[in-house]
C-alpha positions as CSV (number, residue, x, y, z in Angstrom):
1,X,144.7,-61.8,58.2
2,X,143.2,-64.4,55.9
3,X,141.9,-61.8,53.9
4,X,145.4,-59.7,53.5
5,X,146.5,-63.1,52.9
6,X,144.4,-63.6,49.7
7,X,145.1,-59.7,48.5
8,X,148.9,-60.1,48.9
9,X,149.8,-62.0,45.6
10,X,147.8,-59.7,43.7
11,X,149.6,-56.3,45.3
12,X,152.3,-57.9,45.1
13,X,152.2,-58.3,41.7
14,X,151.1,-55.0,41.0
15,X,153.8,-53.3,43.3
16,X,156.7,-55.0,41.3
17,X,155.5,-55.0,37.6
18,X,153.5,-51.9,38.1
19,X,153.8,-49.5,40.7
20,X,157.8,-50.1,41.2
21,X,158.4,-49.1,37.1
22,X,156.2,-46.1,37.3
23,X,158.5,-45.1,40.5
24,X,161.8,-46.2,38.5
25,X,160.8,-43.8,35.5
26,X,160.5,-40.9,37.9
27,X,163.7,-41.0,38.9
28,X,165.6,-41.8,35.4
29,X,163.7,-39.0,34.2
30,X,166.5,-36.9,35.9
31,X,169.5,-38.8,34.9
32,X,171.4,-39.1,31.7
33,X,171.3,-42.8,31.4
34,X,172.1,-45.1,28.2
35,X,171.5,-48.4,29.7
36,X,175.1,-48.8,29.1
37,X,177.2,-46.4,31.5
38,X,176.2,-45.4,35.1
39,X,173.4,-43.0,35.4
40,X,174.1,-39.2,36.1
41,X,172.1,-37.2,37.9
42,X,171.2,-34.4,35.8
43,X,168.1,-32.5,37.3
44,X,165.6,-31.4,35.5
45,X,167.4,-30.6,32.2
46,X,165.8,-33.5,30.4
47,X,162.7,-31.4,31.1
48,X,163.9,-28.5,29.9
49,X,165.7,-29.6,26.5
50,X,162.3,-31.3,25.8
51,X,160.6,-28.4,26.0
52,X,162.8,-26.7,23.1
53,X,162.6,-30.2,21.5
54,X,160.7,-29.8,17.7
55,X,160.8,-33.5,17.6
56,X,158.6,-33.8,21.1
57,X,156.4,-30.9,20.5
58,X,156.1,-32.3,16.9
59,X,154.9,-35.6,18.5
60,X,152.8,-33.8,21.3
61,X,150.9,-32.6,18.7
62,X,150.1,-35.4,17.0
63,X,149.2,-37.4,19.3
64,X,146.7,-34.5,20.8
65,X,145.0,-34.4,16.9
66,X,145.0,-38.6,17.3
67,X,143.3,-37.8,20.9
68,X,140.8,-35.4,19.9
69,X,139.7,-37.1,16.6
70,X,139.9,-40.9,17.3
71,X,138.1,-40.2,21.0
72,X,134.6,-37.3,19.8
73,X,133.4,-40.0,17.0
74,X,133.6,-43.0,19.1
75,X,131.4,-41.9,21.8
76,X,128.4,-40.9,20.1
77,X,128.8,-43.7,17.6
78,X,129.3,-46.2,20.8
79,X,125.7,-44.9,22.1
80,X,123.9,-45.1,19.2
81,X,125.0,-49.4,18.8
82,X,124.4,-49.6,22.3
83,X,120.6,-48.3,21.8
84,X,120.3,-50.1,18.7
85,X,121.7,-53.6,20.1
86,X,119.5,-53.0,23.5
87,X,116.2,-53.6,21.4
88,X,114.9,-56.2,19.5
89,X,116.1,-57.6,16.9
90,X,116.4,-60.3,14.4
91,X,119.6,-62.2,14.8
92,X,120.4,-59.6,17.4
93,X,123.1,-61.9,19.4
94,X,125.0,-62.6,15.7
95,X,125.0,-58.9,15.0
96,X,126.1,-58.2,18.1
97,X,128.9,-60.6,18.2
98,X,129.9,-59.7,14.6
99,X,130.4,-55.9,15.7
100,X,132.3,-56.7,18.4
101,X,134.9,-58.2,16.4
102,X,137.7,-55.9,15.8
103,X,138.1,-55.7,19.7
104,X,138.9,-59.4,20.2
105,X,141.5,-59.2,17.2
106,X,145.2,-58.9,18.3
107,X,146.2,-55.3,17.7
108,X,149.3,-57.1,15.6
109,X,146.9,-59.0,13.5
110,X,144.9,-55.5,12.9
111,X,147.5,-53.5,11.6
112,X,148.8,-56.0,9.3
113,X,145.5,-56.2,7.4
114,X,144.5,-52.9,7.4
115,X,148.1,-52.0,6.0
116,X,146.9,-54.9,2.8
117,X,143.4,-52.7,3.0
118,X,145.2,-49.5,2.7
119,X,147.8,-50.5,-0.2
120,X,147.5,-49.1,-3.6
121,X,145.2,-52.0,-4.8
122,X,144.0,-52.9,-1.5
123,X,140.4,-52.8,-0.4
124,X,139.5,-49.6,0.1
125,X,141.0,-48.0,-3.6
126,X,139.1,-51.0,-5.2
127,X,136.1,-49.5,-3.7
128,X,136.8,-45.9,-4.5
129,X,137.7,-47.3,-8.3
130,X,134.6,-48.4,-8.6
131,X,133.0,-45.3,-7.7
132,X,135.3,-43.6,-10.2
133,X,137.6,-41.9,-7.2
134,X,140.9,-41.6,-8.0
135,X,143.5,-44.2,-5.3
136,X,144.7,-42.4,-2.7
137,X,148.1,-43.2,-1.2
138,X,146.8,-44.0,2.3
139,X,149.8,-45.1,4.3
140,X,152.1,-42.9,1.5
141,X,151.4,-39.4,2.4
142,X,151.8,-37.4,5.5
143,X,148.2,-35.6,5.0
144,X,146.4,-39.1,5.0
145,X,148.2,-41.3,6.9
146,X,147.1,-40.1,10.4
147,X,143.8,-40.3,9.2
148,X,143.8,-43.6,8.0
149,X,145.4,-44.3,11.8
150,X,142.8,-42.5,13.5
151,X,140.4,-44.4,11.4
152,X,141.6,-47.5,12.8
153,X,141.3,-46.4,16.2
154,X,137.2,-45.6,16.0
155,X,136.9,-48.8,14.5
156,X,138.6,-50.9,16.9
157,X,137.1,-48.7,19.9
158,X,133.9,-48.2,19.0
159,X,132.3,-51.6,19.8
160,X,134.1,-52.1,23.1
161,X,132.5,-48.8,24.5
162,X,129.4,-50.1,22.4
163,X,129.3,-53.1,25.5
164,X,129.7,-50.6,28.5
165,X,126.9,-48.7,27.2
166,X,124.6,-51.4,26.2
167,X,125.8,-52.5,30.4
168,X,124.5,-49.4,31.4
169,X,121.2,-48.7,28.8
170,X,120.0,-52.9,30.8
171,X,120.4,-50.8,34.3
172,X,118.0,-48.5,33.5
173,X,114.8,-49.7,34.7
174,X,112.3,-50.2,32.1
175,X,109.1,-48.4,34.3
176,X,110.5,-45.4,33.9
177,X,109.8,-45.6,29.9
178,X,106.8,-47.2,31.4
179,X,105.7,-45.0,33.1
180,X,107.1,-41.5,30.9
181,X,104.9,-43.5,27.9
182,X,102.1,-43.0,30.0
183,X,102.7,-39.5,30.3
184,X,102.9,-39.0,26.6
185,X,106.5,-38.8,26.4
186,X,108.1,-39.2,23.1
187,X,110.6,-42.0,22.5
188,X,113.2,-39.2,22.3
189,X,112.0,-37.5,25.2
190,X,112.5,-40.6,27.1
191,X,116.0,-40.9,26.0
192,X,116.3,-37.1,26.5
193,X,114.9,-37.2,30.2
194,X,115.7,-40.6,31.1
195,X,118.7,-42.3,29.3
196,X,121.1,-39.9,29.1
197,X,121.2,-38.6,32.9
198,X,121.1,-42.2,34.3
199,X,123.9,-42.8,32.0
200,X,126.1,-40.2,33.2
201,X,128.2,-42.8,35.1
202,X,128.6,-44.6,32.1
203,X,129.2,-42.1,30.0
204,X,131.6,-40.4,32.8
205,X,133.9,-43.8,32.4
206,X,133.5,-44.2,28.2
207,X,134.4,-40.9,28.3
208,X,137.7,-40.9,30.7
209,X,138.9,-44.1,29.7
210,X,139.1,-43.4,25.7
211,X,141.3,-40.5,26.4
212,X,143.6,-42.4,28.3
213,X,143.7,-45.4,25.8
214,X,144.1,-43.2,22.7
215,X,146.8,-41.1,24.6
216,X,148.7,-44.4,25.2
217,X,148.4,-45.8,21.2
218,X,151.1,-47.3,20.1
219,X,151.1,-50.9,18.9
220,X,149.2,-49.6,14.9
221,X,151.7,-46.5,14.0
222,X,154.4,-48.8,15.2
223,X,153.3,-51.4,12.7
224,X,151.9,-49.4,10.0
225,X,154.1,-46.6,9.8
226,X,156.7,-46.3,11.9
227,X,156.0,-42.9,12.8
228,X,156.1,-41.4,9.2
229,X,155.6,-40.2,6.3
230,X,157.2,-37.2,7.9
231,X,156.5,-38.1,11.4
232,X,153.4,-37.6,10.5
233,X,152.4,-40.1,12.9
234,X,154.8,-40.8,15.4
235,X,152.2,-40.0,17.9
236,X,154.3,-39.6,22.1
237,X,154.5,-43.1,23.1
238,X,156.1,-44.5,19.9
239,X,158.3,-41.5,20.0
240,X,159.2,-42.5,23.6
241,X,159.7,-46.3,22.3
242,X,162.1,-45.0,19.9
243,X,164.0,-42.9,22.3
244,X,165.1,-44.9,24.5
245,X,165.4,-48.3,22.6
246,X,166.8,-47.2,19.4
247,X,168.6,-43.7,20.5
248,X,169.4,-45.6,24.3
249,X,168.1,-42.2,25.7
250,X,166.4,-43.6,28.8
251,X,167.0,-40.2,30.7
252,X,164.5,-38.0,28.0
253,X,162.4,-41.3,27.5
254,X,161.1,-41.3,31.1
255,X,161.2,-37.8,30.7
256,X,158.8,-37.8,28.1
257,X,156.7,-40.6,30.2
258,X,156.5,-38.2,33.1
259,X,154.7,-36.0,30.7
260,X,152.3,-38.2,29.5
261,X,151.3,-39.6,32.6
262,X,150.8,-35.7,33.7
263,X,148.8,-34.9,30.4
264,X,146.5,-38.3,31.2
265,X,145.9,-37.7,34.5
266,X,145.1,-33.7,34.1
267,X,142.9,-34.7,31.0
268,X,141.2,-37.4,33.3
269,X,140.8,-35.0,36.4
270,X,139.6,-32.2,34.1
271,X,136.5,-34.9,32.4
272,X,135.8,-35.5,35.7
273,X,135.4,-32.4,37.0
274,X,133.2,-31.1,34.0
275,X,130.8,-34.2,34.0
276,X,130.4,-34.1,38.0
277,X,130.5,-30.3,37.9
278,X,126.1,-30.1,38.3
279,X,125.7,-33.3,39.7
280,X,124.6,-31.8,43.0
């Protein structure tokens, strides 16, 4: 009893902030609700019209592209900082403190100085003037601005899946380089043979966990953009934001939640199932 005792804040706090919301969305997501009038119960035609929706699908999409291009970069770039930063070198604690930077830094704070970077004579075009590159219009135009998004996104991920790695590269036992060495094993036969399958549970939970945190971006195209030029990048959860606080659609909102959570959790399940497919 002392022990439920000590766990029930905790669920508790969990059951009303998170669990009880998740619940609550499930069931607006069939109503017609305003947060004005009553809610009507409407079945699943908020479903339905989503489906025919250009606006959703338009954001569906974008928001896969975000996925698929902010998640492939950061986990080989993530491993290769995490193998560099897990041997010796000089100032190694400075660098590695240095690098992991952008992850401590507000998300707010972020977007506001990579929006000065990405004006006409921010940053990066003083660069690309001096190497006689023409400015581009970053934030301006709808065939760079999800790029220059999805840019931010690798930077800020990279070093925080850089520390779960270097977590698992320690784990490894060093007499197994030991003792492959011995054998005449190359240094990349080592991380061939020996680092990459002890790091499949690592890699398993880099893996799962950037697809769920670049499905659920928000806070940087909020800031930045707004969703445009051309909804260019209103990726799904700033299109659900919008919905329901600016158009007081709750009903489609939590519509449009109950498919994200859907497309997270297949994406998750399926990752799983791949990586743990041969583990036998």
């Amino acid at each position: 009893m002392f022990g439920y005792a000590i766990l029930f804040p905790t669920l508790a706090i969990l059951g009303i902030f998170r669990f009880l919301p998740m619940l609550e969305a499930f069931v607006i997501s069939f109503t017609k609700y305003d947060l004005i009038h009553p809610a009507q119960y409407v079945g699943l035609a908020n479903f339905v019209d989503l489906l025919n929706d250009p606006l959703f699908l338009n954001s569906a999409r974008v928001s896969l592209i975000y996925v698929v291009f902010s998640v492939l970069p950061v986990w080989p770039l993530s491993l290769a900082l995490a193998v560099l930063f897990n041997r010796s070198l000089f100032l190694k604690n400075v660098l590695r403190s240095a690098v992991f930077m952008p992850v401590v830094m507000p998300a707010v704070v972020m977007a506001v100085v990579w929006t000065f970077m990405y004006q006409q004579d921010g940053v990066l075009n003083t660069i690309l003037g001096w190497l006689g590159i023409d400015p581009i219009p970053w934030l301006r135009s709808s065939s760079t601005a999800l790029p220059a998004v999805i840019l931010i996104g690798i930077w800020r991920a990279t070093p925080y899946y850089m520390v779960i790695f270097l977590a698992g590269l320690q784990a490894i036992p060093a007499e197994y380089y030991e003792a492959a060495e011995i054998d005449g094993a190359s240094r990349w036969a080592g991380f061939w043979h020996i680092t990459l399958p002890l790091l499949r549970p690592t890699t398993l939970l880099v893996m799962v966990m950037t697809v769920i945190v670049a499905m659920k971006v928000f806070a940087v195209p909020l800031i930045m953009t707004g969703g445009g030029p051309a909804d260019s990048t209103r990726v799904l959860p700033l299109f659900i934001y919008q919905t329901a606080f600016e158009f007081f659609d709750m009903g489609r909102a939590a519509a449009m939640s109950v498919f994200l959570f859907v497309a997270v959790m297949l994406f998750s399940v399926a990752q799983i199932r791949i990586f743990t497919r041969n583990e036998d």
